[in-house]
Structures are given as structure tokens and as C-alpha cells.
N, C-alpha and C positions, 0 to 999 in steps of 0.2 A: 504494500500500500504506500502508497508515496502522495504526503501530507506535503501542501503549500504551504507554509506556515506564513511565510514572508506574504503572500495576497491575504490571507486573513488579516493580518496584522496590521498591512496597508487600507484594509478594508475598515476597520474599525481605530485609526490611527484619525481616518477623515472623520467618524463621529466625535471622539474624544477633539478633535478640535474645535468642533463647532459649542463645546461646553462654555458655558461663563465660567471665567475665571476667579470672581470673587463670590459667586455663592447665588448673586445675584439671577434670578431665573421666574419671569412670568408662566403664569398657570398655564398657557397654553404649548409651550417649549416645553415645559416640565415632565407635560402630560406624552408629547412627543417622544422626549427622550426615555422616559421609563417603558416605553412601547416599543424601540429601539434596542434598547437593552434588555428586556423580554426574548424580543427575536435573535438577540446575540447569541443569550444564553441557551434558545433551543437550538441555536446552530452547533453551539459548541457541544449540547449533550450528544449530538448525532455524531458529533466527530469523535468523543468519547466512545461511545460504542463502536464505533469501528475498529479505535483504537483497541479497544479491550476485545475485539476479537481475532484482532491483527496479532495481541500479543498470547492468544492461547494457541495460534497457530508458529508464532513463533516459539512458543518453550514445547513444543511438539517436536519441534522440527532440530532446535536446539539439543533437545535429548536426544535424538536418530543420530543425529549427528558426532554426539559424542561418543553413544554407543559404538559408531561407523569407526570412527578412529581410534578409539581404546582397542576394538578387536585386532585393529591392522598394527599395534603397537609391538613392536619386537623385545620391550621389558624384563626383566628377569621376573618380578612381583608386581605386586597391584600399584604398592609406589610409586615406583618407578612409571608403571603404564600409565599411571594418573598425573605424573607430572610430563611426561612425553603429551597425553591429551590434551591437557590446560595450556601449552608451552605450543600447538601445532595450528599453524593458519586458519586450514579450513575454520576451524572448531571459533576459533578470535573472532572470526569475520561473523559467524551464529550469535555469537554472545555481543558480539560490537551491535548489531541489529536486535538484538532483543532490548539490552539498553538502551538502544537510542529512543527506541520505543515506550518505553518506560518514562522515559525524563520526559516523550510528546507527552504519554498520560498526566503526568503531572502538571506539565506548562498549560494544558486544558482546563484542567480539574480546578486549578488558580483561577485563571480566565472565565468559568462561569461562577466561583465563586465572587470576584469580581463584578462582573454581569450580574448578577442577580443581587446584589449587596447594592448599586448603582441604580437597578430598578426598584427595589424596595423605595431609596432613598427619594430620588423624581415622583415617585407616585405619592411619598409622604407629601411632597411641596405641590403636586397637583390638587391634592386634597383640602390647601388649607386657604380655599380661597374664601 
């Protein structure tokens, strides 16, 4: 799965600027932007789930993989074959993709807490007209 991050970010880089800067925010922007931020954060759940099923299929794939290369290990003991594993390309390049994967789920998992903490707050100041 190969996540944009940079378009999202650009994407919502243009809403964050259109914020006022001191706090200052008429009822009808307000009410805009917590609707905006609503729609951020269901975007970001949708991308969460991909994520998290991106990353079941990577610790799938992750473990074949290590299985695949401990067996072709020429080691004398399990030691040895377990550090020849963790120490062999293929196997880095599995674990380098599964983290990276991980760290999107979390730069997500921010980002709608974010989003939704930002729509809470617009809909409080839409409300207090």
C-alpha cells in the first residue's frame, strides 16, 4: 500500500491556514470548520484501516519471511541461525516495511486525534452564538 502522506498533509496544510490566528472566529466559519474537521477525521479513520490491515498482512509476510531464511541458515545452533536471520537483507527490508508502517499508524492515529479534538472545539464556538 503506498500512502501519500505529503498530498494529505498539503491537503489539510490549506485548511489549517485558513484558521484565525488569535482565536478570533465568527459563528458561521466556526461552524465550517468543525465540519471540515469532521471530514478530516473520517478520512483519516479510513486510512487507519487500511493501515491496520496493511500491517496484518505485513507481520504475515514478515514471519514467512523469517521462517524462509532461518531455514536456509547454515548455523551450527539456533543462535547463531537467529542472529545470521536478524543480520540478512531480505528479512531488514520485511521489518524496515513493517515499521514504516507502524510509525504511518501512529502519525494517523495523532492526526485524527487532532481532527476531532479541533472539531469538538469549532462546534463548541458555533454553539455559543
Amino acid at each position: 500500500m503506498k500512502l501519500h502522506i505529503e498530498e494529505f498533509e498539503t491537503k489539510y496544510d490549506e485548511l489549517l491556514a485558513k484558521l484565525p490566528e488569535k482565536g478570533n472566529c465568527p459563528f458561521h466559519e466556526a461552524e465550517e470548520f468543525a465540519v471540515q474537521f469532521l471530514k478530516a477525521a473520517y478520512e483519516v479513520n479510513i486510512i487507519l484501516r487500511r493501515i491496520r490491515n496493511e500491517i496484518i498482512v505485513l507481520d504475515a509476510t514478515c514471519n514467512i519471511k523469517y521462517n524462509e531464511v532461518i531455514n536456509k541458515c547454515d548455523g551450527k545452533g539456533v543462535t547463531e541461525k537467529k542472529i545470521q536471520t536478524e543480520a540478512n537483507p531480505e528479512y531488514l527490508l520485511t521489518v524496515k516495511e513493517q515499521q514504516e508502517m507502524a510509525n504511518n499508524k501512529e502519525y494517523f492515529k495523532n492526526l485524527y486525534d487532532i481532527f476531532m479534538a479541533a472539531h469538538i472545539f469549532y462546534k463548541g464556538i458555533s454553539r455559543e452564538k
